[in-house]
N, C-alpha and C positions, 0 to 999 in steps of 0.2 A: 330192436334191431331187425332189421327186414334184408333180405337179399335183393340187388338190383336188377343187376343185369350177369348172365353169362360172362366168363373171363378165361383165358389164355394167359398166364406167363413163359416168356421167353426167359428162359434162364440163363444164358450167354448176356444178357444184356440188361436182365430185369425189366422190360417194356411189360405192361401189361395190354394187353388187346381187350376190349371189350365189347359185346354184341345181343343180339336177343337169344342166339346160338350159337353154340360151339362149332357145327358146322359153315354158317353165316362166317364167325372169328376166322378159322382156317380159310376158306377161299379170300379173305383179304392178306392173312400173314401168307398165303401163297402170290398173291400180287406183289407183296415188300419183300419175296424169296427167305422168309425167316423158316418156312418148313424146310428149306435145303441142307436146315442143319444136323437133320437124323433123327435118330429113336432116343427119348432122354433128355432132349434139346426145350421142351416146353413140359407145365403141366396143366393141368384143366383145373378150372373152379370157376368161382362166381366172387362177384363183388357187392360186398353191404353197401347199403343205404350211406355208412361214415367211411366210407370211401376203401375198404379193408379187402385185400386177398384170403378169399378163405376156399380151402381144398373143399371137394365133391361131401366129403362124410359130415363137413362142420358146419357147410351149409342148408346140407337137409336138416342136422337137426334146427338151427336157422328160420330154414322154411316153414318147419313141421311147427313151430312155437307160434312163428307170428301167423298161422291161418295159408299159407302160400301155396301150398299142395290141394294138386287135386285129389280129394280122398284123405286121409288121416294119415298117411305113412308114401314111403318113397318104395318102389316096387322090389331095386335091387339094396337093402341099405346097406351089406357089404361092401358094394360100389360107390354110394353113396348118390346124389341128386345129379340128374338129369334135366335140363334146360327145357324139354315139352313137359315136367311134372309142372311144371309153375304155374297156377293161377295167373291169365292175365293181367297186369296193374289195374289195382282198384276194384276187379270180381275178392269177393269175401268167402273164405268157405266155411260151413257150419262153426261154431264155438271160437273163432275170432271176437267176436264182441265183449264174450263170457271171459277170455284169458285175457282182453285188456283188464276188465275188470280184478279178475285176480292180481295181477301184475301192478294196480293201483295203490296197495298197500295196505286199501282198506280193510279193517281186523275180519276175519273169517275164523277167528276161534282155533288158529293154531298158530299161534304168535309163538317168534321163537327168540323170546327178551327172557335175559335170563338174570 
């Protein structure tokens, strides 16, 4: 699973917005007047590859698996993933190749068949 793109839910209506950035997302739901709905009215996150709303904290870890971040980790991860940590689509960061690998199944000697 990989993260796509930045996301916006509107919770009044379940719309989700989608964009390369959060702040990109808001100047359009400011064009549709959906931020005139207050504090609480939307949340931030990002959307997987299978089409999935996932909050700021489920995304980095997300990102952090499949190679996405730039650098090894997300800077604030109490906050969770921030829309400029992202590797552009298709840049690779270090040890993406190595965790497909892993993730393939193939035995590395700690098989957990019991």
């Amino acid at each position: 699973m990989r993260i796509k793109n930045a996301a916006i839910k509107c919770l009044a209506t379940g719309k989700v917005y989608t964009g390369p950035s959060h702040a990109q997302i808001r100047r359009i739901m400011i064009e549709d007047s959906v931020l005139e709905l207050g504090p609480g009215a939307i949340e931030d996150g990002f959307i997987t590859d299978c089409g999935h709303f996932v909050m700021r904290k489920a995304a980095a870890r997300i990102a952090i698996k499949a190679g996405q971040i730039k650098g090894d980790k997300v800077e604030r991860p109490w906050y969770g993933l921030m829309s400029d940590e992202l590797l552009p689509e298709g840049d690779k960061e270090h040890g993406e190749e190595e965790r497909k690998e892993e993730d393939s199944g193939e035995d590395d000697g700690h098989s957990e068949k019991g």
